[in-house]
C-alpha positions as CSV (number, residue, x, y, z in Angstrom):
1,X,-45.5,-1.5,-47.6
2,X,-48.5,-4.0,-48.4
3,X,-50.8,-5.0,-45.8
4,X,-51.6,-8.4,-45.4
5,X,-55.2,-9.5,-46.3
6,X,-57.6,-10.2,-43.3
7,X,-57.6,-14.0,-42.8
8,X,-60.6,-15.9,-43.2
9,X,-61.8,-17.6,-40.0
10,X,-65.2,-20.0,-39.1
11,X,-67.7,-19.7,-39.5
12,X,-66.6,-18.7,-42.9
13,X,-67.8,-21.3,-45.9
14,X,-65.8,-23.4,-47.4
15,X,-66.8,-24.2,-51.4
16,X,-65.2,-27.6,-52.6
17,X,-65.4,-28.3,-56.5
18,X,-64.9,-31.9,-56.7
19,X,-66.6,-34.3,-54.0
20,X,-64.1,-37.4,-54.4
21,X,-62.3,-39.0,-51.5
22,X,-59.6,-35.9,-51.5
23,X,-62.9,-33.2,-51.4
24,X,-63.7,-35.3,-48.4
25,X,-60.7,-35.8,-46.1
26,X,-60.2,-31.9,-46.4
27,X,-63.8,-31.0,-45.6
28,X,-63.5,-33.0,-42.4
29,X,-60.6,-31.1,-41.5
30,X,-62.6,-27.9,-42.5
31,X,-65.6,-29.5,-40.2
32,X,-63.2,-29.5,-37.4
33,X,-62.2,-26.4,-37.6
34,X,-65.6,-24.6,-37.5
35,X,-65.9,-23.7,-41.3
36,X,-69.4,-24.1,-42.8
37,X,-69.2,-26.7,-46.0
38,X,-70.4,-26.7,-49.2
39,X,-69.4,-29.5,-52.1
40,X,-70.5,-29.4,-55.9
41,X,-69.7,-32.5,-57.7
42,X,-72.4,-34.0,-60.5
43,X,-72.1,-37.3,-59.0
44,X,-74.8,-38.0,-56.4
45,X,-72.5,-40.4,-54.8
46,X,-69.8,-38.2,-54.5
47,X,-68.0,-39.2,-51.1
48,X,-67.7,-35.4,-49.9
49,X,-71.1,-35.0,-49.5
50,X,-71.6,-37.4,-46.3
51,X,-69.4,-34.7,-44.5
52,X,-70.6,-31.4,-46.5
53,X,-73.4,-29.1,-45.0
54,X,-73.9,-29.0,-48.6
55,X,-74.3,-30.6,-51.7
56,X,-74.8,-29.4,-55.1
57,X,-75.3,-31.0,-58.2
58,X,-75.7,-28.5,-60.8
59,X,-74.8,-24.3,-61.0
60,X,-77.4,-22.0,-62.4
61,X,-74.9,-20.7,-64.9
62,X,-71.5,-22.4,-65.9
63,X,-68.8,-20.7,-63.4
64,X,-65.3,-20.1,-64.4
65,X,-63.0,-21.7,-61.0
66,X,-61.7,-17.6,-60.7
67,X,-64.9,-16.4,-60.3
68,X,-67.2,-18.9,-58.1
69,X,-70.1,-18.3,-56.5
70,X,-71.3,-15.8,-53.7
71,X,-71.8,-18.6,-51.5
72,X,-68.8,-19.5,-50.2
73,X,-65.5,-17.5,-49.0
74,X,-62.7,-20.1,-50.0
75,X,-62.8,-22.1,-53.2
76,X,-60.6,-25.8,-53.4
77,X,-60.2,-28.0,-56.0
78,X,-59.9,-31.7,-56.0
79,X,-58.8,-34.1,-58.9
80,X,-57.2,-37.4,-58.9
81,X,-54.8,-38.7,-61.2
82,X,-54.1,-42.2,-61.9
């Protein structure tokens, strides 16, 4: 028998890689919800970080997507394809 892992509730963080228009709509629905935000996107215009508790431009080190930082609880990804 396996046991379910605990779910993650606010105020938990919420780490977005990728600020674009996608990164945003789902931090807004991460906002609403009570979860803290944090987005990490180069671009200093990225349109997630309007609605992001947090913005950061740069990592200290390079950081593989399976491993991310300490800072947040749940990790998304955003791209776009044209």
């Amino acid at each position: 028998m396996t046991i379910p892992p605990e779910p993650i509730v606010p105020p938990a963080t919420v780490g977005m890689l990728g600020g674009g228009q996608l990164g945003k709509y789902a931090l807004i629905a991460a906002n609403a919800m009570g979860y803290r935000t944090i987005v990490v996107d180069p671009d200093a215009a990225a349109p997630a970080r309007v609605v992001a508790d947090e913005h950061v431009q740069t990592l200290p080190q390079p950081a593989p997507v399976r491993h991310p930082p300490q800072r947040w609880t749940i990790s998304q990804t955003t791209t776009s394809w044209m």
